[in-house]
C-alpha atoms as a printed R data frame, in Angstrom:
    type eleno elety resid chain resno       x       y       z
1   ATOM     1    CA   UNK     A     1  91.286 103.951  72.543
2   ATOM     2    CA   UNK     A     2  91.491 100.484  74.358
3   ATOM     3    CA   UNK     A     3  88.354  98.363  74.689
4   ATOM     4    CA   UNK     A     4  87.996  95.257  76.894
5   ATOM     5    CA   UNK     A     5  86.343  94.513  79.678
6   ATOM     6    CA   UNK     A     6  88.471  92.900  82.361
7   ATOM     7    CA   UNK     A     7  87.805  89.473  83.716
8   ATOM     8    CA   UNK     A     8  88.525  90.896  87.182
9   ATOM     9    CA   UNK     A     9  87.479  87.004  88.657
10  ATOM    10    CA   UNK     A    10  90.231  85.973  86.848
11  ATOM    11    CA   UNK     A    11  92.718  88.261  87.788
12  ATOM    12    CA   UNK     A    12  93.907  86.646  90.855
13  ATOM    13    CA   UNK     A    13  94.320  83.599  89.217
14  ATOM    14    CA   UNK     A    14  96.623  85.443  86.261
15  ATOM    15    CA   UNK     A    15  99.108  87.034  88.108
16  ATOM    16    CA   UNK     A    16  99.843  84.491  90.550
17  ATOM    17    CA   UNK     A    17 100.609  82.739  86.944
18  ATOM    18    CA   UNK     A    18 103.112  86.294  86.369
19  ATOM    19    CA   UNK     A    19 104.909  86.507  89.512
20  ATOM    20    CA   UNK     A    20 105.238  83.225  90.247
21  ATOM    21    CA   UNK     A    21 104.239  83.224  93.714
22  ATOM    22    CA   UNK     A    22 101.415  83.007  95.867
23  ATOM    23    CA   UNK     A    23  99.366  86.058  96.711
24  ATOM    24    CA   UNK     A    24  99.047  86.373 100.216
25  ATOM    25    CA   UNK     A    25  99.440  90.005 102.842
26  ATOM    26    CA   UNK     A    26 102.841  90.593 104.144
27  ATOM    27    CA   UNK     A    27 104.513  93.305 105.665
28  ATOM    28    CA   UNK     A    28 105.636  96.100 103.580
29  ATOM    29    CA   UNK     A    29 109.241  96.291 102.633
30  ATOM    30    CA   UNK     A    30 111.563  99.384 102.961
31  ATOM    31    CA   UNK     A    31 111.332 101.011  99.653
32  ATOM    32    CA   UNK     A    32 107.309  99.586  99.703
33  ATOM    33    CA   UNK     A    33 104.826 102.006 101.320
34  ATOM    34    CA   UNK     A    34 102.033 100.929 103.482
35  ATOM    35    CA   UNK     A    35  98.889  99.131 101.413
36  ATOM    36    CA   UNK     A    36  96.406 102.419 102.680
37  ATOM    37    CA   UNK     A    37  98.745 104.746 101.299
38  ATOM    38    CA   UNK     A    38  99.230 102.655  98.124
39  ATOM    39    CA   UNK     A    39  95.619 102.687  97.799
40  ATOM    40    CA   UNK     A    40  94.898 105.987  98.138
41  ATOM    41    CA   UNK     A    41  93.912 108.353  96.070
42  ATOM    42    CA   UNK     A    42  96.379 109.827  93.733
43  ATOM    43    CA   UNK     A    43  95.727 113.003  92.477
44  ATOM    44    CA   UNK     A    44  97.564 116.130  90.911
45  ATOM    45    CA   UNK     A    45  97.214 119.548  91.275
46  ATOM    46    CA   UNK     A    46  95.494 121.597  93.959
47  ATOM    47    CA   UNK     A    47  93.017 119.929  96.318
48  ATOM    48    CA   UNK     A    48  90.896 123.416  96.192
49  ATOM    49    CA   UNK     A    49  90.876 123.441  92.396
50  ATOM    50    CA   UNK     A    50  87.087 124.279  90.830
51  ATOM    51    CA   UNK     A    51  87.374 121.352  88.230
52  ATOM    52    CA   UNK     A    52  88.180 117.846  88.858
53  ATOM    53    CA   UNK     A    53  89.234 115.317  85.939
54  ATOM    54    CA   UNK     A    54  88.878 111.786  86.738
55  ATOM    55    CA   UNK     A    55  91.607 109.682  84.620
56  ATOM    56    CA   UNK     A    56  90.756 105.759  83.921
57  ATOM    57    CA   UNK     A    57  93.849 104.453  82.743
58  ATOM    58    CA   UNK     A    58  95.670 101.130  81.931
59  ATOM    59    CA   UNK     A    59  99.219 101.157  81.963
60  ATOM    60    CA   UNK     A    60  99.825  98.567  78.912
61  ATOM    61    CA   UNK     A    61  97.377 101.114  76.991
62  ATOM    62    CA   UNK     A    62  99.285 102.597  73.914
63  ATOM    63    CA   UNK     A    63  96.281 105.378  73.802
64  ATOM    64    CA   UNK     A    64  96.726 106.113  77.489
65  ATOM    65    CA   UNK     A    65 100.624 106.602  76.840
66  ATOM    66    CA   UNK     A    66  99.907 108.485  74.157
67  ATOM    67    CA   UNK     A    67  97.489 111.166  76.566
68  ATOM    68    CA   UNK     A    68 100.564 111.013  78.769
69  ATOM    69    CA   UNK     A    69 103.214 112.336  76.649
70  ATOM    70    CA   UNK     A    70 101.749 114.417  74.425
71  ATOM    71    CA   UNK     A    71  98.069 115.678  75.957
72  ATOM    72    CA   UNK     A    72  98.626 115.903  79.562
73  ATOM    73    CA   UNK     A    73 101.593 118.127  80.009
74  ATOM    74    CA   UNK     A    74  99.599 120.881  77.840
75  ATOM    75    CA   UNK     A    75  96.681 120.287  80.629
76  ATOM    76    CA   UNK     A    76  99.173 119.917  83.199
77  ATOM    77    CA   UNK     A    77 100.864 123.815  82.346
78  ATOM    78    CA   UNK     A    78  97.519 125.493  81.477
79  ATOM    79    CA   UNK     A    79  95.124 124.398  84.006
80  ATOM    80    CA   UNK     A    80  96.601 121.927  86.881
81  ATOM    81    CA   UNK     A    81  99.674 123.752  87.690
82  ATOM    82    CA   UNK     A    82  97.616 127.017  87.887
83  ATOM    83    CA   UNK     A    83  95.155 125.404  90.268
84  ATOM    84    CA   UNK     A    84  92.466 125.591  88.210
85  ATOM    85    CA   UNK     A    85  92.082 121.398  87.403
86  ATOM    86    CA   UNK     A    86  92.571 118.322  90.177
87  ATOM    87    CA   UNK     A    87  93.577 115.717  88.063
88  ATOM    88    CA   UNK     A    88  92.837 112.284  89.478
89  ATOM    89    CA   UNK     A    89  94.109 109.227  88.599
90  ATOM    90    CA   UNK     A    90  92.216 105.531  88.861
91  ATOM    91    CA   UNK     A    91  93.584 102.302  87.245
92  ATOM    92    CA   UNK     A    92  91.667 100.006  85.126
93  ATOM    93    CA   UNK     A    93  94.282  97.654  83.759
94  ATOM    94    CA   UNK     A    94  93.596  95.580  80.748
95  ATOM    95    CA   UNK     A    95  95.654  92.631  81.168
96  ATOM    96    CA   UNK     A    96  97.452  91.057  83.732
97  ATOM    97    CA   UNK     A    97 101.421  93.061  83.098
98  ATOM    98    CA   UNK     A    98  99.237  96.140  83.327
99  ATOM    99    CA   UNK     A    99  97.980  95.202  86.207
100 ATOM   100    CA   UNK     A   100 101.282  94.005  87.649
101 ATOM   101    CA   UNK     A   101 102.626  97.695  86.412
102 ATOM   102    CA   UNK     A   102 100.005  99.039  88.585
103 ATOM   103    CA   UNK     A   103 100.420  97.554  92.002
104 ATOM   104    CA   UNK     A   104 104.327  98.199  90.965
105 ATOM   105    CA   UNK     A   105 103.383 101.962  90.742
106 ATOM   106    CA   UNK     A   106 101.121 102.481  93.436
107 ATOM   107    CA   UNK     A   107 103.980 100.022  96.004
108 ATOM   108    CA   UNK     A   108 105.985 103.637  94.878
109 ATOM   109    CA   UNK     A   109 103.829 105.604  97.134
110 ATOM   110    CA   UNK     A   110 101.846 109.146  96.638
111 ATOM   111    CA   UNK     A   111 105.336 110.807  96.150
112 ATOM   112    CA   UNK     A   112 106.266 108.831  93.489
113 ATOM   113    CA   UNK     A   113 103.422 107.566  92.071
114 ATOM   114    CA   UNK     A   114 103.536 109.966  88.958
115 ATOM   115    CA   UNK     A   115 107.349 109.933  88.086
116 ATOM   116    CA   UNK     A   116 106.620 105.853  88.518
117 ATOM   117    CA   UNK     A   117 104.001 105.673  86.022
118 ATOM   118    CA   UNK     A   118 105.227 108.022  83.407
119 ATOM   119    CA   UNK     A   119 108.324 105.673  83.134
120 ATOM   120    CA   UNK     A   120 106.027 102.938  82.430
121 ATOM   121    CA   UNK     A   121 104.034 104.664  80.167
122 ATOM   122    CA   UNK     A   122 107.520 105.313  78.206
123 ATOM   123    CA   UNK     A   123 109.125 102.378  78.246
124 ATOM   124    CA   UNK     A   124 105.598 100.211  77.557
125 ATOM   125    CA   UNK     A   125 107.100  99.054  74.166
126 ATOM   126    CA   UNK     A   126 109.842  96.865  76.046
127 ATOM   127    CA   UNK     A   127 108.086  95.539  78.478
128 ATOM   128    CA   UNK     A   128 104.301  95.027  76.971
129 ATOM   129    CA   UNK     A   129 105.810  93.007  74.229
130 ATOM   130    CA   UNK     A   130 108.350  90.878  76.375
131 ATOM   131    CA   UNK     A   131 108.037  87.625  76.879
132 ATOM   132    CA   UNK     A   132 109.152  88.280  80.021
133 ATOM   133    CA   UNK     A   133 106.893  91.394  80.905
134 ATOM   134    CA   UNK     A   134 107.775  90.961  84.631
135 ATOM   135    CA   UNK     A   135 111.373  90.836  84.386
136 ATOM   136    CA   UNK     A   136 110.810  94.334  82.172
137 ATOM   137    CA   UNK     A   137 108.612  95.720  85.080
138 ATOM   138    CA   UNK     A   138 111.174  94.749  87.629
139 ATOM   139    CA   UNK     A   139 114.246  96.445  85.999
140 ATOM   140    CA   UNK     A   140 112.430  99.785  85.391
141 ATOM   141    CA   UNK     A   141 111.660  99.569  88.939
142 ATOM   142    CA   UNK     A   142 115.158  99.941  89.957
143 ATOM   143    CA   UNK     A   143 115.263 103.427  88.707
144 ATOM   144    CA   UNK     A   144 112.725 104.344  91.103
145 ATOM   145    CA   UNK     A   145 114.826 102.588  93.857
146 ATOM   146    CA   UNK     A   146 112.760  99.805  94.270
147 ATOM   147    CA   UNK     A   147 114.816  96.117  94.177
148 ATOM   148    CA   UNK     A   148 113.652  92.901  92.626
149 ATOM   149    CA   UNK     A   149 113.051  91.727  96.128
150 ATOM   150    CA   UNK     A   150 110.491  94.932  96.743
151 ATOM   151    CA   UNK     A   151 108.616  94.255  93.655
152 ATOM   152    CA   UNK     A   152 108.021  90.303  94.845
153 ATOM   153    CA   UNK     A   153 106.925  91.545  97.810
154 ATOM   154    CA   UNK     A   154 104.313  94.151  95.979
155 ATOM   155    CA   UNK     A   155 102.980  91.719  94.124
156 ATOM   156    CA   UNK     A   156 102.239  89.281  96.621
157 ATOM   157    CA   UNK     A   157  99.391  92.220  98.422
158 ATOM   158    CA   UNK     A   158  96.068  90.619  98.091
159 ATOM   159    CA   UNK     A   159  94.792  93.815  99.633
160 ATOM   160    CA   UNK     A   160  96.344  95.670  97.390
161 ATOM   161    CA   UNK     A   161  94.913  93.412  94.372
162 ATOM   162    CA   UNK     A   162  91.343  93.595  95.807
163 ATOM   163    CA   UNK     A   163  91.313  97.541  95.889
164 ATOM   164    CA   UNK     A   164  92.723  97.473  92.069
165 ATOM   165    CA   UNK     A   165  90.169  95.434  91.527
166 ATOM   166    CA   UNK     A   166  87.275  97.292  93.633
167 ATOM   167    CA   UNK     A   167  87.958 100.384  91.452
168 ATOM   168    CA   UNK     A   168  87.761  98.842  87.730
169 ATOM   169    CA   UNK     A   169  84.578  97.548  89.343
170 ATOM   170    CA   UNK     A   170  83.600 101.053  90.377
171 ATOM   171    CA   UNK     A   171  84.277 102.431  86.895
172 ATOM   172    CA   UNK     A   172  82.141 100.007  84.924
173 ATOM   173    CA   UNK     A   173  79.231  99.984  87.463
174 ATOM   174    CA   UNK     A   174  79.230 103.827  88.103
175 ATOM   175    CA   UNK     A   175  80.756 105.511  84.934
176 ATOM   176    CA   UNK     A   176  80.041 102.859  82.045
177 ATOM   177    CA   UNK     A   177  83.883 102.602  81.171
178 ATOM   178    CA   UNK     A   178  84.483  99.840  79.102
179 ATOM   179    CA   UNK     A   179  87.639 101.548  77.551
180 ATOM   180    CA   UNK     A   180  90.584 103.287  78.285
181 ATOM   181    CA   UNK     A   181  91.759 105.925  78.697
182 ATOM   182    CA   UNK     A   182  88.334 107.247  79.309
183 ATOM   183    CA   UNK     A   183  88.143 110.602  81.679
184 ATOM   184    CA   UNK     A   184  85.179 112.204  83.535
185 ATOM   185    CA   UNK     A   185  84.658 115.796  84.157
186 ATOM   186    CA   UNK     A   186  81.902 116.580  86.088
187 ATOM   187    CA   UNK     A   187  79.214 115.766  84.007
188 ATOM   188    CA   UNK     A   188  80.993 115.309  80.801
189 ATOM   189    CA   UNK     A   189  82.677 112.198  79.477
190 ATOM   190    CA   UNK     A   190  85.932 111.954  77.233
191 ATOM   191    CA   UNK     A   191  86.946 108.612  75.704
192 ATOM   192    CA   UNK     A   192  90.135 107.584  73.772
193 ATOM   193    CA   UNK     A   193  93.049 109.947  74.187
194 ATOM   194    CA   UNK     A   194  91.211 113.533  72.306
195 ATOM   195    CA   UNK     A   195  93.796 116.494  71.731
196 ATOM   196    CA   UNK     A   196  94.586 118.642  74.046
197 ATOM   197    CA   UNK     A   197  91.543 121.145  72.574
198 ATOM   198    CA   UNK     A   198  88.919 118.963  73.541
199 ATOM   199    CA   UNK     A   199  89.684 118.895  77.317
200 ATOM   200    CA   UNK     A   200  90.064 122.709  76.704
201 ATOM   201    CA   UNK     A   201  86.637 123.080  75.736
202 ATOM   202    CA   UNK     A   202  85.003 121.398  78.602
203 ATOM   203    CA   UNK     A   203  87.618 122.708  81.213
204 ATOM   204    CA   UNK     A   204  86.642 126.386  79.750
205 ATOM   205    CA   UNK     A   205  82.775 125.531  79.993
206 ATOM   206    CA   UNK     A   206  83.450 124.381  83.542
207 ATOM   207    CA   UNK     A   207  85.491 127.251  84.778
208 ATOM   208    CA   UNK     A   208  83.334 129.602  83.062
209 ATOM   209    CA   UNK     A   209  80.092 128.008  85.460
């Protein structure tokens, strides 16, 4: 499990520091989807499903990686792609290349969002520990067809940056997380990446209601 409160005043600040450019709106690029669709909610599995898990997640989070390849797609075969479980997905980076990650992601749009952030989550090794976490970012972005020019362009949505930021906000003041990944369902709350039995229990319990 990680722990740390973000400094979300500071945020701003940091990854105009990253990217090396001023943060500003522009127009979305080609391969960038609009900023309401990038903030929207992204979600998995059936809208009409009985249980919904909320996921708090930060992208440079080893734990949260860890949920990702070896928890989730156990969840994912059992209960989301049956329609039993929504799964919903929120961002609460911890750090400013995690929060770079997650504009990068989100820029993807709802159809890619998932595929985009389970290459992240994979290749987090090379890029969290690069000097040059950006550059990392940027060249995993190509295999999602976005260009070097697309990611600048990302990165540069203040809007985009504010609603990141409006939903860490959300989590702390609403749900008490402090730590990721940390996962609501209904009234229950997971945190640190459990096995794959301990999201059984509760999704049983729920399902069972």
């Amino acid at each position: 499990m990680s722990r740390f409160i973000p400094n979300l005043a500071a945020l701003p600040i940091l990854l105009m520091a990253l990217a090396a450019v001023p943060l500003a709106s522009v127009p979305a690029k080609a391969a960038i989807v609009p900023v309401e669709e990038a903030l929207s909610e992204m979600s998995m599995g059936s809208d009409n499903a009985p249980v919904t898990m909320i996921e708090y997640s930060s992208l440079g989070c080893p734990h949260c990686a860890a949920f990702h390849r070896d928890t989730l797609p156990k969840i994912k075969k059992e209960y989301i792609d049956t329609g039993k479980v929504r799964l919903v997905y929120r961002d609460f980076p911890l750090g400013t290349p995690a929060l770079a990650a997650s504009m990068i992601a989100r820029c993807a749009g709802r159809d890619k969002f998932f595929g985009f952030i389970e290459i992240i989550y994979r290749s987090q090794d090379q890029w969290s520990r690069s000097r040059q976490p950006l550059a990392e970012l940027t060249r995993i972005a190509r295999f999602g067809g976005m260009s070097e020019t697309d990611v600048e362009e990302c990165l540069k949505l203040q809007e985009l940056l504010n609603g990141i930021r409006r939903t860490a906000a959300a989590a702390q003041e609403t749900h008490k997380v402090n730590s990721t990944p940390t996962f609501i369902i209904g009234k229950e709350t997971i945190s640190g990446a459990m096995p794959y039995e301990t999201f059984k229990k509760i999704f049983d319990k729920a399902l069972s209601k």
